[in-house]
C-alpha positions, 0 to 999 in steps of 0.5 A: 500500500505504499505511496497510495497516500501520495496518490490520493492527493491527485483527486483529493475529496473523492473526484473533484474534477468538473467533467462530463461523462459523455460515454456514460450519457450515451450509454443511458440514452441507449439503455432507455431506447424503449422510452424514447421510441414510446415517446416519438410514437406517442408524438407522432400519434398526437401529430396525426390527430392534430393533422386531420382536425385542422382545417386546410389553410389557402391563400389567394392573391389580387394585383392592384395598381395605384397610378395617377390616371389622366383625364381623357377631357383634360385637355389645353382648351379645359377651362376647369382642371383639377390637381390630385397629387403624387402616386407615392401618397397614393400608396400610402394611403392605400396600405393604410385604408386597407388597414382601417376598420372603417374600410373593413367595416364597409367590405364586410358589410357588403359582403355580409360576412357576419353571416357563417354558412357551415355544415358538420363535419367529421371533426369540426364545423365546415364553413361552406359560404359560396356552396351552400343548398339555401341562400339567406337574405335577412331583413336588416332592420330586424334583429339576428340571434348572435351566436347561435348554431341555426340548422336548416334542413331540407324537408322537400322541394318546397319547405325547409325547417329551422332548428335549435335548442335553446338552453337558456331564455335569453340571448342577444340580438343585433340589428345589422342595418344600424349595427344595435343590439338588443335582448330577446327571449325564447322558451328553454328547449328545442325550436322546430318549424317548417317554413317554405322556401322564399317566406318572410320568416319573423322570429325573435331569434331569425328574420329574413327570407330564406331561398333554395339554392338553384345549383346545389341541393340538400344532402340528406346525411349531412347537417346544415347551418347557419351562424350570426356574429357581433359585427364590430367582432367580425370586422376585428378579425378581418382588419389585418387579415390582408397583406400588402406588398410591393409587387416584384420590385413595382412602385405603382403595383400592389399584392393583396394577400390573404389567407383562410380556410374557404376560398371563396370567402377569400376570393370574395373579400379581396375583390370587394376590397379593390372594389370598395378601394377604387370607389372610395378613391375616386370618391375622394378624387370627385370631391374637388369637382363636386364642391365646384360644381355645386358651387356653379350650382348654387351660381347658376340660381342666383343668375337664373333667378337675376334673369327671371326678374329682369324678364318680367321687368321687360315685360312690363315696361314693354306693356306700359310704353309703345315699342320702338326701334333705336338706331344704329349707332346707338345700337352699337353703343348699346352692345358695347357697353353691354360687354364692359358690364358683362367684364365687369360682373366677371371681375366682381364675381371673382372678387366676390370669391376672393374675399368668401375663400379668404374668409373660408381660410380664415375661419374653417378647419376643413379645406376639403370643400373649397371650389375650383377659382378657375369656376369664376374664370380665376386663371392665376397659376400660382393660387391654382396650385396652391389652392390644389395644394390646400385642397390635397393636403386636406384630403390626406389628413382626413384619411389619416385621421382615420387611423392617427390619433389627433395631437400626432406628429404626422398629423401635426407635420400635415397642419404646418404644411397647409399653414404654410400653404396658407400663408402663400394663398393669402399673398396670392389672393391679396396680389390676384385681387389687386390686378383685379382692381386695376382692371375694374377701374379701367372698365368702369373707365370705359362704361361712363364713357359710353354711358355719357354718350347714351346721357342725351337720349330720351328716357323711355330710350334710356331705360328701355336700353338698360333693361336690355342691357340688362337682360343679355348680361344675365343671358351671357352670365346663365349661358357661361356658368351652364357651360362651366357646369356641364364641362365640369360634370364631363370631367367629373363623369369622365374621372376614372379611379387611381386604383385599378384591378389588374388581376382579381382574385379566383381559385384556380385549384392550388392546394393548402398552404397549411396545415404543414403536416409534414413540418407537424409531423417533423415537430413530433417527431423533435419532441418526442426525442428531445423531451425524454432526452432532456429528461434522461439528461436532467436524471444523468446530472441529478444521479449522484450514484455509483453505477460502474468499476470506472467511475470507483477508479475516476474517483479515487486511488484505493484498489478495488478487491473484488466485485460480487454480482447480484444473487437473490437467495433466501439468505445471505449463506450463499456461499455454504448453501451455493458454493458453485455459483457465481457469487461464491466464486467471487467470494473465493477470488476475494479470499485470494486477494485478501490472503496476497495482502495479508503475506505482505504484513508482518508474519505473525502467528496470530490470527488476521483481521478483517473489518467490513464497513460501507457508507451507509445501510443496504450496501451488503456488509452483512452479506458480504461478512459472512459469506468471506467468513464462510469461505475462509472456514471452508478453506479450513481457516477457523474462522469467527464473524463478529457482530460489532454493529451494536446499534442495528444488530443483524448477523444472527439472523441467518444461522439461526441463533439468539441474539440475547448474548453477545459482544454486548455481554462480554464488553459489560463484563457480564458473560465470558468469552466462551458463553457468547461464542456459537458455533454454526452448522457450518465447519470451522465458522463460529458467530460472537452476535452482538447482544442486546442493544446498549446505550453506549455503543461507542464507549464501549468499543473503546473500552480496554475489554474490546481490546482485550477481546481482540487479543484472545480472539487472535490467539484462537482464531486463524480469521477473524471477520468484523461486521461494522457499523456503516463509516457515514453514519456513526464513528464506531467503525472508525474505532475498530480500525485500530483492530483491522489488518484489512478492511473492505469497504463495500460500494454497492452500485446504482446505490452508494453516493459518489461523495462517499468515496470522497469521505473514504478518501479524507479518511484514508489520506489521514491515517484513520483508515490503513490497508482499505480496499473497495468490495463492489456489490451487485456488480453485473457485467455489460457491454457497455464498459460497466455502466450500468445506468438505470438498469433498476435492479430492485434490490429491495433496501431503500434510497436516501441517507433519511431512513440509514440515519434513521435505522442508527439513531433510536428511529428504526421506521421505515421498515414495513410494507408501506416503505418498501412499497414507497421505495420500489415507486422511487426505484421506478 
């Protein structure tokens, strides 16, 4: 044993390198094959059910394109134009729209997708909108029962029944015209009734007509119904259910995408968003031309009512004076001063506009219904663009303020720019309405002149020339703004939307894009290894047990003497009762060992000593005491075991004996020597039992009568075997080291904790253990390099340090059925 010390301190504490045994976590993945096999058929199980209850996910597609499209009838000669922006604010607006929950809102509406259409199937509901064998038309302005699963079914070519089963009285009712709701009752139990086909049905729960479908028929074996959804609910769930993307790179084309379990629906819905987008749009786009035209209108009346008063003037002068003629000259004189007046009711008017869109400016907020300044004949470029700049701005902010909160900084980036504009169009208007001025002084310049040429004729002639005058100036003014009006309504009608249809949606038969069954089936079948994986991983980190030789031999530099195999016997005389099986072999090889390092011991003829001692209970010392006592008196050796654990006794069960005498007696100096040895029915192998269990146990180890014991023991004795206490649990093993030429310290795999090893080692680096060997217990041999994870070999004593603590300190529980029961649950 010389220089084992010295190599203890290369793994002092019994293992303290930090390393991870990949061999031996290998080896517990492949003893636990089973488990993981169950595991992924169990997932894949699950995966396949998973896959046939999901519905089939489709995804269709529309192209839309967003570009500013021109007017047919904008021409050089169009006295009437209007400016509607870039195509880059259209693409914003238009993914934004799309987006918002009023556009959404008007889609579902139109397509009354708060109606569901399904049939039962195997494993869930199928929606069937597109191919259902009725068509339903409700009455708007009557309530619809949300929620609940309405079944039709087809009784003949004529009548159809509704059916539900009403487990409560009440339930809510919404009015989809106006979007309320309301309460409405029923009696508890099954509604039944036949309706015709095409009858006005009113009941609290349904009102509306329901049709026949001209292209599908009932099928008798299956069940049909129909479902009405909170409308604000539905429009939710469609809100962000279309994407949009940039097509291929295109600035001006967009993808709408969208996905669901019915194509239909789908096809159904992303049509209907075009559809509503371009109508919206040029709805938005018309709003210049319509506040113009209404402003003509408004123009028009005015004139038409001027040019009624003056008629009935006319009239009336001419009923009250003769008719006569003027001639030529003052004719002439007539018509041109007609055309000045007609220049300068043209000049007034447009200062008139001028002030009413200084004021508009001034003193609203919504710049959206501002009329075109080319309605009054107002060519100025630079107001034309800034009132079209106004106008524009306006519109974009009335469209994101459909999904901006007010007070953002988009919205407040929007004001400073229409302020700004602002403060451009007054300098214009103020410039413009200046230039105007000078030009009426010029006309009014012109008309005096005329009208002091007119001054000297009679005044019949006079008024007579003025009420004409008058009457052509309201003629030319009705004539002008009839022409402006209809010119505007040809550039409005002949507006065409910014956004286009370029490929609508249609099913033309792709298949699903989900569920992904394959991946589904990929994803059981990485759960399924990986769960119980990092389960076997969690369990190979958590085990603290000594489970092979290698793992003895990484931990510590104390040889290992032999190894026992696993035996289950009625007792523990295996190697009497048995001598041609495996263990007894064991024993005799270990008999061997023991006899090489007891020759290089100091040859005495004194008989040798051997103490057995483990870490805690259950770990075979008991076992393993007698059956080397056994072999050693088979050999001829006069032999003796020693029960010298007083604090659990155990040894004089298995021959039979009393336990009413023992070492105890001998050490009290109550018996003899010769009255607490028993011989067995085994030749040359006697038994000292421990005797009854004292008080002191430890006192009485290290008291002068055990030495004295030990010294007429090796006189009579060739062998002499010491069952001891377990090392880890109580200090008398330590006290009969003095007393051992040898010891053997049993290990007992998937049993003994590794730290134990590192007590064994302190103890051995310091003296307090000589001549220390390692007995490996419940060895079994594998293929595997002696790892022998989790190969649960049941061996009936329980785990955990609790109930050994117990067993030596005065708590001997534990022991009945209901722990053993508890053990082997903890085993498994």
């Amino acid at each position: 044993m010389a220089g084992l010390d010295e190599d203890l301190e290369f793994e002092e504490g019994g293992g303290g390198r930090l390393s991870f045994d990949f061999q031996g976590f290998l080896f517990k993945v492949l003893h636990y094959w089973k488990l993981i096999i169950l595991c992924i058929g169990a997932a894949m199980v699950v995966a396949y059910f998973i896959n046939i209850r999901k519905p089939n996910i489709y995804r269709l597609n529309a192209l839309v394109s967003v570009e500013s499209e021109q007017n047919p009838f904008f021409t050089a000669n169009t006295s009437i134009s209007f400016n509607w922006g870039g195509v880059s604010t259209k693409l914003g607006k238009v993914m934004t729209t799309i987006a918002t929950r009023s556009h959404n809102e008007l889609v579902v509406d139109s397509l009354k997708f708060y109606m569901q259409y399904y049939k039962q199937g195997k494993y869930r509901l199928i929606d069937i909108y597109g191919a259902t064998p009725f068509l339903v038309t409700i009455d708007k302005t009557k309530g619809q029962a949300l929620g609940k699963l309405i079944e039709v079914k087809g009784v003949d070519d004529t009548s159809f029944e509704l059916i539900h089963n009403f487990e409560s009285p009440g339930f809510t009712c919404q009015v989809y015209g106006d979007k309320s709701k309301h309460s409405s009752q029923m009696p508890v139990g099954e509604f039944r009734q036949i309706f015709k086909y095409g009858e006005s049905i009113e009941q609290p729960f349904f009102n509306g007509i329901i049709e026949k479908s001209t292209f599908k028929g009932f099928n008798a074996e299956e069940q049909y119904f129909i479902r009405f959804s909170n409308f604000d609910n539905v429009v939710q769930s469609y809100q962000n259910s279309v994407a949009v993307n940039f097509f291929r790179g295109s600035s001006t084309v967009l993808t709408l995408v969208q996905s669901g379990q019915n194509k239909a629906k789908i096809v159904a819905y992303l049509n209907a968003t075009t559809a509503i987008l371009a109508e919206t749009e040029l709805r938005s786009k018309n709003l210049y031309a319509t506040n113009t035209i209404a402003f003509i209108d408004s123009s028009l009346n005015a004139v038409n009512t001027n040019l009624k008063d003056v008629n009935q003037e006319m009239n009336a002068f001419r009923k009250s004076n003769k008719i006569f003629d003027v001639s030529e000259k003052i004719s002439n004189i007539s018509s041109r001063l007609k055309e000045f007046e007609i220049q300068k009711e043209g000049e007034q008017n447009k200062i008139s506009y001028l002030k009413n869109l200084e004021s508009y400016l001034q003193r609203k907020s919504d710049y959206t219904k501002i009329a075109a300044p080319t309605s009054v004949g107002i060519e100025e470029g630079g107001l034309l663009n800034s009132i079209n700049t106004i106008n524009g701005l306006a519109i974009q902010r009335q469209n994101l303020e459909k999904t901006t909160r007010e007070g953002s900084i988009l919205l407040r980036q929007l004001d400073g720019q229409i302020d700004a504009e602002k403060s451009v169009a007054f300098e214009l208007i103020s410039a413009t309405r200046r230039s105007i001025n000078l030009q009426l002084n010029g006309i009014n310049s012109r008309i005096g002149q005329f009208e002091a040429q007119l001054s000297g004729l009679p005044e019949e002639q006079q008024e007579f020339l003025k009420i004409q005058r008058k009457l052509d100036l309201n003629q030319d003014s009705y004539n002008v703004y009839l022409a402006k009006r209809s010119e505007a309504a040809i550039v409005k009608a002949a507006n065409v939307s910014d956004i286009t249809m370029i490929d609508a949606a249609k099913d033309i038969g792709y298949g699903p894009i989900g569920p992904n069954r394959s991946l589904n089936y990929m994803m059981a079948l990485m759960v399924g290894f990986f769960i119980p994986m990092f389960i076997i991983f969690v369990r190979f980190l958590l085990d603290n047990t000594i489970h092979g030789s290698d793992e003895v031999e990484r931990l510590s530099r104390i040889p290992i003497i032999g190894l026992v195999g696993k035996y289950s016997y009625k007792n523990n005389l295996v190697a009497f009762e048995k001598p041609k099986s495996a263990v007894s072999e064991s024993f005799r090889a270990v008999r061997s060992s023991l006899q090489f390092l007891y020759k290089n011991q100091e040859d005495t003829k004194k008989g040798k000593t051997l103490m057995v001692t483990s870490s805690v209970s259950g770990e075979g010392k008991t076992f393993c005491s007698i059956n080397i006592a056994s072999v050693y008196a088979l050999s001829g050796k006069k032999t003796i075991i020693l029960g010298l654990d007083l604090r659990k006794p155990k040894i004089f069960g298995d021959f039979n004996i009393s336990n009413d005498l023992g070492v105890v007696n001998y050490l009290i100096g109550d018996n003899q020597l010769e009255a607490i040895v028993t011989k067995t029915h085994i030749p040359n192998l006697d038994v000292m039992p421990s005797g009854p269990v004292p008080p002191n146990p430890s006192e009485l180890l290290m008291s002068d009568r055990m030495t004295e014991l030990m010294d007429k023991l090796r006189e009579d004795y060739d062998m002499i075997v010491l069952d001891t206490p377990p090392l880890g649990l109580v200090t008398d093993a330590l006290e009969l080291t003095q007393y051992a030429d040898s010891t053997i310290f049993m290990v007992r795999l998937d049993y003994t904790k590794k730290g134990m090893l590192a007590l064994v080692n302190s103890k051995h680096k310091k003296g307090e253990l000589k001549n220390v060997n390692f007995l490996l217990n419940f060895y079994k041999h594998k293929n595997n390099h002696n790892y022998g994870y989790g190969y649960g070999y049941g061996y009936g004593y329980g785990y955990g340090y609790g109930s050994y603590g117990n067993a030596y300190h005065e708590n001997d529980k534990g022991s009945g059925i209901i722990s053993k029961i508890k053990r082997f649950l903890k085993r498994i």
